[in-house]
VOVEX-428425 format. One line per 2 residues: number of its first residue (from 1); their letters; for each residue z, y, x of C-alpha. Coordinates in Angstrom, 3 decimals, always signed. Example, Ala and Ser with C-alpha at 12.3 -4.5 7.8 and 13.67 -1.06 7.14 Angstrom:
<sites>
1> AS> +7.800/-4.500/+12.300; +7.140/-1.060/+13.670
</sites>
This chain:
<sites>
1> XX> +0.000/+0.000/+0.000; -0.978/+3.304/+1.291
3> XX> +2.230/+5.507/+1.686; +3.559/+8.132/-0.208
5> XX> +4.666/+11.892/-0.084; +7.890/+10.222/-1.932
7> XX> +7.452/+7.352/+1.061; +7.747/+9.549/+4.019
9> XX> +10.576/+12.080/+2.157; +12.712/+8.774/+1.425
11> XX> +12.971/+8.766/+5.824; +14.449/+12.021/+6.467
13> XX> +17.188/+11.510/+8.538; +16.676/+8.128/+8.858
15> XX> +13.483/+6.923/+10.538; +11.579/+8.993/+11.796
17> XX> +7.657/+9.078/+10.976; +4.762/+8.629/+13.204
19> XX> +1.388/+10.401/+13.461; -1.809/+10.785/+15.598
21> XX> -5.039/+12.466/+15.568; -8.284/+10.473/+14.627
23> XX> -11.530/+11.638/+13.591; -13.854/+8.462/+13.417
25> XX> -13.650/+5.046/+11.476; -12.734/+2.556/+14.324
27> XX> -10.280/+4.596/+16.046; -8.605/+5.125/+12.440
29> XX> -8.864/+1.398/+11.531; -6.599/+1.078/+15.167
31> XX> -3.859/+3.422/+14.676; -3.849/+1.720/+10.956
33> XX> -3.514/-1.315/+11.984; -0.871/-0.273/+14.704
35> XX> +1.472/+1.181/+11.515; +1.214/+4.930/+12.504
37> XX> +2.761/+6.519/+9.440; +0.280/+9.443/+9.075
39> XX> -3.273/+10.424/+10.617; -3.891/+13.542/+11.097
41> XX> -7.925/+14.632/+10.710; -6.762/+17.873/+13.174
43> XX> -9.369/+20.507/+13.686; -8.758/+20.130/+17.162
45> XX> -12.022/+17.503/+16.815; -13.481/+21.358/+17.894
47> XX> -12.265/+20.664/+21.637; -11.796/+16.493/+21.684
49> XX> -15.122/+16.065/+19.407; -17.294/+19.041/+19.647
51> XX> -16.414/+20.767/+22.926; -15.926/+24.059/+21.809
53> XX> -12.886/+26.285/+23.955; -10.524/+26.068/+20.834
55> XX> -10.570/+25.127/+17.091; -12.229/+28.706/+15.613
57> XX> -15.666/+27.574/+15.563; -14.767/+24.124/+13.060
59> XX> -15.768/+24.377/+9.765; -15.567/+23.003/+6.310
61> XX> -18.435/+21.272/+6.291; -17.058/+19.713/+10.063
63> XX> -13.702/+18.533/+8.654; -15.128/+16.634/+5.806
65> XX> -17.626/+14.577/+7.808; -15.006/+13.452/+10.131
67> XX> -12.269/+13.292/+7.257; -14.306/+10.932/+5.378
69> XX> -14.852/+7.877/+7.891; -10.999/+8.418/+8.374
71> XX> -10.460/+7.821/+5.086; -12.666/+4.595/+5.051
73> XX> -10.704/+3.352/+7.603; -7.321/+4.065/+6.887
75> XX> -5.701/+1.678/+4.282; -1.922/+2.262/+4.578
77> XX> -1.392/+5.782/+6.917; -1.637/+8.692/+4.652
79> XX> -4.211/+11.254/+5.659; -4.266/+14.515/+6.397
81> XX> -6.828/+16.836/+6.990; -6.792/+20.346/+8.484
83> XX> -7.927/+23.459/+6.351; -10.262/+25.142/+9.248
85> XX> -10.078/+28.341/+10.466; -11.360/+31.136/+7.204
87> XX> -11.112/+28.288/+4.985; -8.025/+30.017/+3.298
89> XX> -7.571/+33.079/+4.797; -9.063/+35.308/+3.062
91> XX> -8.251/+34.793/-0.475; -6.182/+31.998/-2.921
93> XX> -9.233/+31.369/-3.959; -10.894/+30.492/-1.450
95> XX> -8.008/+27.941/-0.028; -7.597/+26.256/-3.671
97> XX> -11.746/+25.955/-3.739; -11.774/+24.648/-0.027
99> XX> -8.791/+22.398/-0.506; -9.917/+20.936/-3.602
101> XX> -13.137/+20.392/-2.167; -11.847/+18.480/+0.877
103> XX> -9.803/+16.137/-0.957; -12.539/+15.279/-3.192
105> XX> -15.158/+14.460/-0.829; -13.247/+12.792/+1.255
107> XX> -10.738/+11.135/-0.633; -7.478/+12.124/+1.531
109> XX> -4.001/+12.488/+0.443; -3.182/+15.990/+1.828
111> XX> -4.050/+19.318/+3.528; -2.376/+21.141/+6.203
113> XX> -2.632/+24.444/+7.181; -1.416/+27.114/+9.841
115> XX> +0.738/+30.346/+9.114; +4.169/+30.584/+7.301
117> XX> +5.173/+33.516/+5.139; +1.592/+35.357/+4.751
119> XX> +0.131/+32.284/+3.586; +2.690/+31.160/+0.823
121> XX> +0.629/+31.782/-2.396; -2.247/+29.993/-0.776
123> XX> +0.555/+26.862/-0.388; +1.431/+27.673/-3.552
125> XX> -1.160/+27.495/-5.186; -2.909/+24.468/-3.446
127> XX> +0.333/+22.452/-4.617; +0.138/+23.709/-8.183
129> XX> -3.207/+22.788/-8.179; -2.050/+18.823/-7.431
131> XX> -2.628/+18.635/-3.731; +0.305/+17.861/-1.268
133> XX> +0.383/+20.328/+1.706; +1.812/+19.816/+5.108
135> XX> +2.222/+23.595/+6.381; +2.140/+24.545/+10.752
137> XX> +4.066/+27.272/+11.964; +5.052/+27.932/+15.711
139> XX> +2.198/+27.924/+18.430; -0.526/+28.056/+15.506
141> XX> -4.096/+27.180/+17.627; -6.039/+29.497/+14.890
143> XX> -4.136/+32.235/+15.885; -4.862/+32.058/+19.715
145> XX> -6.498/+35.063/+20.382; -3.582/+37.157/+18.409
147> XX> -0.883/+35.019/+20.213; -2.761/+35.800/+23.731
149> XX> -2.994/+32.046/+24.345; -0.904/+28.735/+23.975
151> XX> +2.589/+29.646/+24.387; +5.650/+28.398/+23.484
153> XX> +7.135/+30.513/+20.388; +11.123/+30.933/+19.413
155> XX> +11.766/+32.149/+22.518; +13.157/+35.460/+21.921
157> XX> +16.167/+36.322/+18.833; +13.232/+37.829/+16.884
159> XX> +10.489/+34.973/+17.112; +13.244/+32.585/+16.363
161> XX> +14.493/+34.449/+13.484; +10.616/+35.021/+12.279
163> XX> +10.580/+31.073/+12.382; +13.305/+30.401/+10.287
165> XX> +12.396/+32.463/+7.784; +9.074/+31.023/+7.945
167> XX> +10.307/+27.669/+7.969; +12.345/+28.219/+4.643
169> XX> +9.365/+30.038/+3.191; +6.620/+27.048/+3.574
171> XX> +9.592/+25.290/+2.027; +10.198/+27.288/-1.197
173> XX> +6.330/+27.422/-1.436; +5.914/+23.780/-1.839
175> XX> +5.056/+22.081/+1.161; +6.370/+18.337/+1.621
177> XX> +6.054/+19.187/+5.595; +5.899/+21.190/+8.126
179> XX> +4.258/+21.061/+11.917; +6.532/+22.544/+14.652
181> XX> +4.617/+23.037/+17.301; +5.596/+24.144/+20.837
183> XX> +9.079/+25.611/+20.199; +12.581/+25.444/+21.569
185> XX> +14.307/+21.916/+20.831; +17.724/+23.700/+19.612
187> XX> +15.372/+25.819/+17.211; +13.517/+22.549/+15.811
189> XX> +17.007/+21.167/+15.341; +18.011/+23.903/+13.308
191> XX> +15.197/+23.898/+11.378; +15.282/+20.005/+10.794
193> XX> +18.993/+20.100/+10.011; +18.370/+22.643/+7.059
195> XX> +14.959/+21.806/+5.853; +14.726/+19.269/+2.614
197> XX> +11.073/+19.064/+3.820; +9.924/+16.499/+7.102
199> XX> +9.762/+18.170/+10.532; +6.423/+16.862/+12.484
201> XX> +6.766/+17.744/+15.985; +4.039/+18.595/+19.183
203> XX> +6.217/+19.943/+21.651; +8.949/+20.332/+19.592
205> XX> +11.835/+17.753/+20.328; +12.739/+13.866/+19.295
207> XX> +14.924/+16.332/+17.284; +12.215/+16.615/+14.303
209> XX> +11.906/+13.498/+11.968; +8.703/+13.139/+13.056
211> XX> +5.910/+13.456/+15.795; +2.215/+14.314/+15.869
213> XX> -0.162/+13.835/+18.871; -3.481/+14.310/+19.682
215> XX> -4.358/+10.711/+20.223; -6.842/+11.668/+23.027
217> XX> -4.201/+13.206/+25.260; -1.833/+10.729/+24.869
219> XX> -3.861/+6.998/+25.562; -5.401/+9.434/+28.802
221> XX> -8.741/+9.581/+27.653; -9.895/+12.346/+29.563
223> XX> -8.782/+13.226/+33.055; -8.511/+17.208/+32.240
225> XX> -5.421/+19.059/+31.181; -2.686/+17.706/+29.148
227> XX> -0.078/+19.474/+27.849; +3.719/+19.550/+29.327
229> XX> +4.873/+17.795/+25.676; +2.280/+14.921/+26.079
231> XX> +3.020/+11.339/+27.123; +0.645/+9.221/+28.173
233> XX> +0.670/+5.645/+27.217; -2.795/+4.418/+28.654
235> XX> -5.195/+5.616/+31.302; -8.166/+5.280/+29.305
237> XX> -10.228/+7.282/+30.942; -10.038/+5.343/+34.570
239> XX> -10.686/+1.671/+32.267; -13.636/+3.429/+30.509
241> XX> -15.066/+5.154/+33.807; -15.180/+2.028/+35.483
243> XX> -16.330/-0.074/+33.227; -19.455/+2.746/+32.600
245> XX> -19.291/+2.607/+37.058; -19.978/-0.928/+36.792
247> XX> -22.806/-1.605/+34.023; -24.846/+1.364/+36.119
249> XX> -24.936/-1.147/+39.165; -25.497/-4.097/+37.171
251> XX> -28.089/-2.603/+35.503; -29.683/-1.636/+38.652
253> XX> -29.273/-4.797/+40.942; -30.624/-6.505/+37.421
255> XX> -27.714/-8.580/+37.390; -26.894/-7.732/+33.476
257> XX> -28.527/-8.889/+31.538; -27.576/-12.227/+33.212
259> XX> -28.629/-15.449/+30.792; -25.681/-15.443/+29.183
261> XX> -26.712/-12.492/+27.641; -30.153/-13.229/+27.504
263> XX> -32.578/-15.224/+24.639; -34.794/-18.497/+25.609
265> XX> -38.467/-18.966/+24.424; -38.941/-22.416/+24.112
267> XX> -41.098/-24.033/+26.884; -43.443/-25.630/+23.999
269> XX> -44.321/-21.946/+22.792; -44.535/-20.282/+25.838
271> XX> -47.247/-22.779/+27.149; -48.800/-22.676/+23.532
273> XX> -49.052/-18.438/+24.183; -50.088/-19.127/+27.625
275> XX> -53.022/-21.624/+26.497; -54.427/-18.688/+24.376
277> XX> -54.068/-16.323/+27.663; -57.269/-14.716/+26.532
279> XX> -56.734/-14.137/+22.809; -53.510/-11.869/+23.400
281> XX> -53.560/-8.114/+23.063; -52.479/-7.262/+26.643
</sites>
């Protein structure tokens, strides 16, 4: 059975939830079948997927096509897809039309989206129109340029204050969740401790009752930066280089495809095609 808003809510305090990143059918058949609570369809696929310098660039149209071959694949995780960058911004309207529009075509079980107290009534309304919403406030990637880069937020009395209050907003506006990401672990206690709603963490403590990651970063499937708040629990990238390494020199000293891998012609038909030597087109 796939789980539940009222599934995940039940573990507060108890046991805390799981999530990762996918954006493709195989990898979210894996992390399925591994029992990861939640998938996240992040519109970080801009940088992991696309290759674009952050997330601004993603659109609608983006998070759908990926969202749906998540969806095929997951059968228990709940899904969640990101609302990309002026999907919601603008107007209520615009982030009740774009919401609606992403559960429907791709048949996921809730939205997320960044910002805390300036983006209530779009929470708001996205609930009241029957779609669960797990909100992000701290480091929010859409808000780079405005933040002057990735930092680490709740650092100072005021940014910690300005969390709290957005952390209690997002609460009162009807999200079942929220994303902490990059910020202090005695502030993501705090917030954890006096939130009814889940904590996911990035960067934000074991303190949350849960934890996101970008799945990516954390089996070491590229060899570039990773962030401080990352583990990694493969080196990917080395298994897959080599193994890319090796079929170029097999390929090469023509020792793949060996006949293992290869398909016989019967000696009766190739002497039969051989007999008519003069009959075939080249």
């Amino acid at each position: 059975m796939r789980k539940t808003i009222f599934d995940l809510l039940e573990r507060k305090g108890k046991l805390p939830i799981s999530m990762l990143t996918a954006y493709d059918y195989h990898t979210a058949c894996t992390i399925d079948e591994a029992g990861i609570d939640m998938i996240l369809v992040g519109d970080s696929l801009g940088n992991v997927m696309l290759g674009y310098e952050n997330t601004l660039a993603v659109t609608v149209e983006d998070m759908i096509h990926h969202g749906k071959a998540v969806c095929r694949g997951a059968k228990e995780a709940m899904v969640v897809i990101d609302m990309p960058f002026m999907s919601y911004q603008a107007s209520v309207e615009d982030a009740v039309r774009n919401a609606g529009r992403i559960v429907k075509e791709t048949n996921c079980q809730a939205v997320k989206l960044e910002g805390g107290v300036e983006y209530c009534d779009r929470i708001k309304a996205i609930v009241e129109a029957g779609i669960p919403v797990v909100a992000h406030i701290g480091l929010t990637p859409q808000s780079v340029n405005a933040l002057g880069g990735y930092k680490v937020q709740g650092k100072s009395l005021e940014q910690a204050q300005k969390l709290l209050l957005n952390a209690k907003a997002v609460e009162e506006a009807g999200a079942f969740a929220v994303t902490l990401e990059c910020v202090p672990e005695a502030l993501a206690k705090m917030i954890t401790e006096r939130s009814k709603i889940l904590t996911i963490g990035i960067g934000a403590s074991s303190s949350c009752d849960g934890q996101v990651l970008v799945y990516q970063d954390m089996v070491g499937y590229t060899d570039g930066f990773v962030p401080k708040f990352v583990k990694k629990y493969a080196d990917v990238h080395s298994i897959m280089l080599e193994a890319f390494r090796q079929y170029k020199q097999d390929c090469e000293q023509r020792t793949f495809p060996a006949e293992s891998q290869t398909y016989a012609l019967s000696d009766e038909v190739l002497q039969a095609l051989k007999a008519k030597e003069e009959e075939l087109p080249f």
